[in-house]
C-alpha positions in Angstrom: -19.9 19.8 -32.7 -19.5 16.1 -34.3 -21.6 15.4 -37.1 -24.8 12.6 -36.5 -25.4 10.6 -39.2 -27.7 8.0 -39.5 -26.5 5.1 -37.4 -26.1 1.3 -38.7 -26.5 -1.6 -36.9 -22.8 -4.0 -36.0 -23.3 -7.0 -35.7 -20.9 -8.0 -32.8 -19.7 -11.7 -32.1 -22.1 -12.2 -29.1 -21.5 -15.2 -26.9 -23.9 -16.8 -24.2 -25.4 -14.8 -21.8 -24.4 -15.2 -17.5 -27.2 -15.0 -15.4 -26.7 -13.6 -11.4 -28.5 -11.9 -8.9 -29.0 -8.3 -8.4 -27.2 -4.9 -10.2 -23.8 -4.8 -11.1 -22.2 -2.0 -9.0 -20.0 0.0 -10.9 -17.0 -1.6 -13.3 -15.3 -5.1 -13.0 -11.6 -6.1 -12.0 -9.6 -8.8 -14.0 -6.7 -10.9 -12.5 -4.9 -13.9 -13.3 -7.4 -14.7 -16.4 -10.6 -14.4 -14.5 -13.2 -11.2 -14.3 -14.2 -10.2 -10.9 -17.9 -7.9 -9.9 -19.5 -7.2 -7.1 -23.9 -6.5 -7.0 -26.6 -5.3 -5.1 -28.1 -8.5 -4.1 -24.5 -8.8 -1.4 -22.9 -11.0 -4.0 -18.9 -11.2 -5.2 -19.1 -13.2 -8.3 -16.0 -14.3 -10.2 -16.2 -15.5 -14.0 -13.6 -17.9 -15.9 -13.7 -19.0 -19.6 -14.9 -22.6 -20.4 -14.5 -25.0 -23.5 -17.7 -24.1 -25.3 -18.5 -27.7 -26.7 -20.9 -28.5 -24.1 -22.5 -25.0 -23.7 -23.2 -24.8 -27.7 -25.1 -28.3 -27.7 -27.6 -26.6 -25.4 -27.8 -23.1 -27.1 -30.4 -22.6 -29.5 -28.9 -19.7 -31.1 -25.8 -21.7 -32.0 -26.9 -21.3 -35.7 -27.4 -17.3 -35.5 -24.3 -15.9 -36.8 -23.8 -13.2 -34.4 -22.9 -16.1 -32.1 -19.1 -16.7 -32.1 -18.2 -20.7 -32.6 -14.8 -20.3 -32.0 -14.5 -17.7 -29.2 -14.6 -18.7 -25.7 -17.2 -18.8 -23.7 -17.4 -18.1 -20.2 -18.7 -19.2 -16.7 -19.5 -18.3 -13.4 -16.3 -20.0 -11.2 -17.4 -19.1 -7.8 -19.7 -17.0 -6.0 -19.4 -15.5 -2.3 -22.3 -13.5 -0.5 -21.3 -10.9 1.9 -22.8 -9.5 5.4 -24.6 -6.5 4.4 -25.1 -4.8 0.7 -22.5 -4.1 -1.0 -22.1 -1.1 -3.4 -18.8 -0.8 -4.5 -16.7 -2.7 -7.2 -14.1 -5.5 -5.8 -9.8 -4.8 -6.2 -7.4 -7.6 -7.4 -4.4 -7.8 -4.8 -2.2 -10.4 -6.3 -3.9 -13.7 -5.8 -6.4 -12.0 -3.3 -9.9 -10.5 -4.3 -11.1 -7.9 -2.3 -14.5 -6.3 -2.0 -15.9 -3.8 1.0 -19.7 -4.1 2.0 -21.2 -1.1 3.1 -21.1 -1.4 6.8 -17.6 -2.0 6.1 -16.8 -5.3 6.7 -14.0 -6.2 4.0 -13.4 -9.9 2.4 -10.4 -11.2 1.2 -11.1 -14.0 -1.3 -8.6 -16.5 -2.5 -8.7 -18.6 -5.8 -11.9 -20.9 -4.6 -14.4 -17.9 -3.5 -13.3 -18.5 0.5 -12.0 -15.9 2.7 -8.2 -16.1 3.4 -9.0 -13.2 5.8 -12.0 -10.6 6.6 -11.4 -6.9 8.7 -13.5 -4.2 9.9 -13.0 -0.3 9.2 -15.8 0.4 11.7 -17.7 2.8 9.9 -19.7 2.8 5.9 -17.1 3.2 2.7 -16.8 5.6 0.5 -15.2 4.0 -2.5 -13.8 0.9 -4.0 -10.8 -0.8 -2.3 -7.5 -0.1 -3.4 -4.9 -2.5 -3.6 -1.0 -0.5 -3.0 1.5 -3.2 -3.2 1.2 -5.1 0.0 -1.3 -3.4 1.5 -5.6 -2.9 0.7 -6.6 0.7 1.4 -10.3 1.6 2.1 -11.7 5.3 1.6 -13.8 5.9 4.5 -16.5 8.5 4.8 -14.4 10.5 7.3 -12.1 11.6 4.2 -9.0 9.2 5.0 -7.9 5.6 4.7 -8.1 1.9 6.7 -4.9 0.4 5.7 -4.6 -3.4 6.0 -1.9 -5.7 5.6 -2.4 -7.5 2.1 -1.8 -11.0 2.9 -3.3 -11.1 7.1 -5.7 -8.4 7.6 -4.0 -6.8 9.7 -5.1 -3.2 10.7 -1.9 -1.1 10.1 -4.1 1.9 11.2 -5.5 5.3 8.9 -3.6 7.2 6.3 -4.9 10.7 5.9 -3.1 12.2 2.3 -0.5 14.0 3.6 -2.2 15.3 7.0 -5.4 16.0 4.8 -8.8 14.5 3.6 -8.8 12.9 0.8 -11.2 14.3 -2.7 -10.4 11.1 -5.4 -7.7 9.1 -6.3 -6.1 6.6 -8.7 -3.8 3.5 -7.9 -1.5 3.1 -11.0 2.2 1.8 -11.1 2.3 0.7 -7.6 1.2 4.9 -6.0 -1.7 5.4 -4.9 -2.4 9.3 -6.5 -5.0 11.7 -4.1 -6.4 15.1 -4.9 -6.8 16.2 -1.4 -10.1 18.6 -0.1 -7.5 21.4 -0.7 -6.8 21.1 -3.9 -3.2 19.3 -4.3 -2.3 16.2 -5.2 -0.6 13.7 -2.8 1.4 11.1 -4.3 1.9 8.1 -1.8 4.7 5.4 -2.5 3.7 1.3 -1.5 4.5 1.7 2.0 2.0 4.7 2.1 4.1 7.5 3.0 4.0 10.1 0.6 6.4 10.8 -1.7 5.5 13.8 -4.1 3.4 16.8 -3.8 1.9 18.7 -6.9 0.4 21.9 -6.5 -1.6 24.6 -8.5 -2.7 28.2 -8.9 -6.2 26.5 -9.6 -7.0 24.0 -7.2 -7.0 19.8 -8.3 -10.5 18.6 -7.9 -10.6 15.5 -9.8 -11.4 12.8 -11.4 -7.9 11.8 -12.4 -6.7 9.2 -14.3 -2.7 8.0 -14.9 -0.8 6.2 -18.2 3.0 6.3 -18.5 4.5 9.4 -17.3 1.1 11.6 -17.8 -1.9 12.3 -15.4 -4.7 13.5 -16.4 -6.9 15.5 -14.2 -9.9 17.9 -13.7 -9.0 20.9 -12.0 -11.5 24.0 -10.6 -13.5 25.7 -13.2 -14.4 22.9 -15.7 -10.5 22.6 -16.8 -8.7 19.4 -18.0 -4.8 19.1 -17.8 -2.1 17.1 -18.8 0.4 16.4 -16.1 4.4 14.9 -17.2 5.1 12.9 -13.9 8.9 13.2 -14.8 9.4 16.4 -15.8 6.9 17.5 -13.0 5.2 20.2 -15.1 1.9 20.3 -16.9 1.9 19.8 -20.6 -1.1 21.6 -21.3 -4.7 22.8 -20.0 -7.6 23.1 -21.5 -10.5 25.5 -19.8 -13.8 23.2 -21.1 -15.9 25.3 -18.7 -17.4 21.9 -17.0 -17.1 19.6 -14.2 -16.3 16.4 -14.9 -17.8 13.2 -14.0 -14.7 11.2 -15.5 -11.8 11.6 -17.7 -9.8 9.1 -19.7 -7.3 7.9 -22.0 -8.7 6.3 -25.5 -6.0 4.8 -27.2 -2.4 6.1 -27.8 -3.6 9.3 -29.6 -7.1 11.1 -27.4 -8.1 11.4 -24.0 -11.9 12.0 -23.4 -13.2 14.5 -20.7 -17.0 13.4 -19.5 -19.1 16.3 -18.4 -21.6 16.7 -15.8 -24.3 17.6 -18.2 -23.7 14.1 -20.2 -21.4 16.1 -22.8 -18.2 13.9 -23.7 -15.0 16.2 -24.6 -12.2 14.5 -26.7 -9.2 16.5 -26.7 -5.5 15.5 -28.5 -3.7 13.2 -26.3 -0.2 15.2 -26.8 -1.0 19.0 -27.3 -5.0 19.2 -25.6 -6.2 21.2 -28.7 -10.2 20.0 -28.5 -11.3 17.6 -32.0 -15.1 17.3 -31.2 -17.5 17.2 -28.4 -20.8 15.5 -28.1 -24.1 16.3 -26.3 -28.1 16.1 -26.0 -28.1 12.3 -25.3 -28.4 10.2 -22.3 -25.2 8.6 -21.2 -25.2 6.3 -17.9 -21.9 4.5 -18.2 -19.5 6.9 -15.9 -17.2 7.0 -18.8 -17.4 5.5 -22.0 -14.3 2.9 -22.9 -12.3 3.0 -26.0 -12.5 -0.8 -27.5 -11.0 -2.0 -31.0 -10.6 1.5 -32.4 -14.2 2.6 -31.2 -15.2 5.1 -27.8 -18.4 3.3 -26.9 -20.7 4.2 -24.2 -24.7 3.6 -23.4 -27.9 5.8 -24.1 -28.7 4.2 -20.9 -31.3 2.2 -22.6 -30.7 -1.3 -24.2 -29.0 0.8 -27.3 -24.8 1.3 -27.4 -23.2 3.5 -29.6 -19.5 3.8 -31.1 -18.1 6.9 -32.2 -14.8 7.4 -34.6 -12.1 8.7 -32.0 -11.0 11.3 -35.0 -13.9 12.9 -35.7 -16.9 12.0 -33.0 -19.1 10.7 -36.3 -21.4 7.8 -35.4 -20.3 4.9 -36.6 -22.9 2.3 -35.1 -25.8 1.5 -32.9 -26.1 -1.5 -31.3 -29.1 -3.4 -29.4 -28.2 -5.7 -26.7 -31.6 -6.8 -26.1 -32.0 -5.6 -22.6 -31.2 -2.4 -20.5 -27.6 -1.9 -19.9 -26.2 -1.6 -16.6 -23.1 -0.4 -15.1 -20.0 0.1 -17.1 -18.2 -1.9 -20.0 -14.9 -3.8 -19.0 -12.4 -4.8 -21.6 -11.3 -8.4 -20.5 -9.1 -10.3 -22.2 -9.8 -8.3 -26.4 -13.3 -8.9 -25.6 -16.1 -6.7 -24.6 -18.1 -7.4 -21.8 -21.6 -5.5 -21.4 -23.8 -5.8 -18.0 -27.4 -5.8 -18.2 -30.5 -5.6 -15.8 -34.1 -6.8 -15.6 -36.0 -4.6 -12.6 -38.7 -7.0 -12.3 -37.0 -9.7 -12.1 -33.5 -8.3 -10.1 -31.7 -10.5 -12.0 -28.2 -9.5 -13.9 -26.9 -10.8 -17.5 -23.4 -10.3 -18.3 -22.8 -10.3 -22.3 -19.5 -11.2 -24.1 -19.0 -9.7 -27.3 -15.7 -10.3 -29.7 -14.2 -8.1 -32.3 -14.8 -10.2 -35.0 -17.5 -8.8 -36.6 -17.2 -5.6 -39.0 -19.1 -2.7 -39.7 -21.6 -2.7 -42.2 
């Protein structure tokens, strides 16, 4: 187990807070220099940067010198309320930003917050949208797909995973990759037909994740593997004993396996051999992000921690001031960390910058 040394306190570059309405559901999208979420008060909201000459004349904490002078700042561009509540995150589809409510209804926004087109998929969603080269896909509690045309809405019908119902799934490189109710994994191409099956002994389960040639996935019986895409054969597995809630890539060198019971894995990128795990604190971000050198991830209070990738050693502890919500989003080198006050039902999204070091 890693070692737990006393934390210090990092002062991050922390730039002016946004204000909106409701929770943040789940993690942002970014596309064409804007950062897209979705909340619980039935809102899309989109963010851009803005010159901070005007916002720093009004800020009292100018002075402070957390607060970054010379970093953007940023603003919310436009905001779009849908039909019914809406509990999903949003998916960038070129110029298009799509988001799902949860009676189904789904919104295509363009670059001004209006609809370019809206569709039904008749029933409640089960997952974020998915955006496979001209098309938007929709999980649907039934186990399979609603598959639109990208640009008109156009119902082009459902797309069952190779005949079968669909566990989780990833959209990376232009495929859309499914670990089926069976225990495969269904590789679809843009046009939705599938175009590669991968099978096991012990049965995919998910959650997966993809980078370069590799997937990474959890498999039956609390075990991690490394997948080579090309050479079509695992690189290694790694029995952890755990289901996993998420798994991820940190960097060019670890992956991180998330448990069920809040315990974070980090395993060797290239070989799976296990460098530390971590345990016995509260974690609500689904999985924690690697950011400038740093995996960081939320006691699920208003604290953040960041751990050394090598070793799992504390490195700091950081207050944000108010109870963190949902997960972090890398946008542009910066960090950006939700928050939420109950009473009030109001969101704050938080910008921090890298420019601070460790004391």
């Amino acid at each position: 187990q890693a070692k737990t040394p006393e934390y210090v306190f990092w002062p991050m570059k922390k730039y002016p807070l946004l204000s909106y309405n409701g929770r943040i559901n789940g993690i942002g999208a970014a596309g064409g220099g804007r950062y897209y979420f979705t909340t619980s008060a039935s809102m899309v909201y989109a963010v851009a940067y803005a010159p901070l000459e005007a916002l720093w004349r009004s800020e009292p904490r100018a002075k402070d010198p957390n607060f970054s002078m010379t970093a953007p700042a940023s603003v919310i561009a436009w905001q779009f309320p849908t039909k019914a509540p809406i509990s999903f995150a949003p998916a960038v589809a070129g110029a298009l930003v799509i988001a799902v409510d949860d009676a189904g209804e789904v919104y295509a926004l363009n670059e001004k917050g209006q609809p370019a087109w809206t569709a039904a998929t008749g029933e409640p969603a089960d997952g974020a949208p998915v955006a496979l080269g001209e098309r938007v896909l929709i999980h649907r509690q039934a186990g399979h797909f609603s598959v639109f045309d990208g640009q008109s809405g156009k119902s082009e019908g459902t797309l069952p995973a190779g005949g079968e119902l669909v566990g989780s799934w990833c959209a990376a490189e232009g495929r859309l990759f499914v670990v089926t109710r069976g225990g495969a994994i269904a590789v679809l191409g843009p046009d939705g037909k599938e175009v590669e099956r991968i099978k096991s002994e012990v049965p995919y389960r998910g959650p997966l994740a993809v980078a370069d040639d590799t997937l990474l996935i959890g498999k039956e019986g609390g075990v991690i593997e490394s997948f080579n895409r090309k050479t079509k054969k695992p690189r290694w597995s790694r029995r952890l004993g755990i289901p996993f809630r998420a798994v991820a890539f940190m960097g060019d060198k670890r992956v991180c396996a998330l448990g069920t019971n809040d315990v974070i894995f980090c395993l060797v990128r290239r070989s799976g051999d296990l460098k530390w795990w971590r345990g016995g604190e509260i974690l609500e971000t689904p999985m924690p992000v690697f950011w400038q050198g740093r995996i960081l991830g939320s006691f699920g209070t208003s604290e953040m921690f960041g751990l050394v990738d090598r070793s799992g050693e504390s490195r700091f502890r950081f207050d944000v001031g108010m109870k963190i919500a949902g997960d972090f989003h890398c946008w542009d080198g910066n960090l950006v960390v939700h928050m939420y006050d109950a009473k009030a039902d109001r969101g704050f999204l938080q910008l921090m910058g890298p420019e601070a070091k460790a004391k």
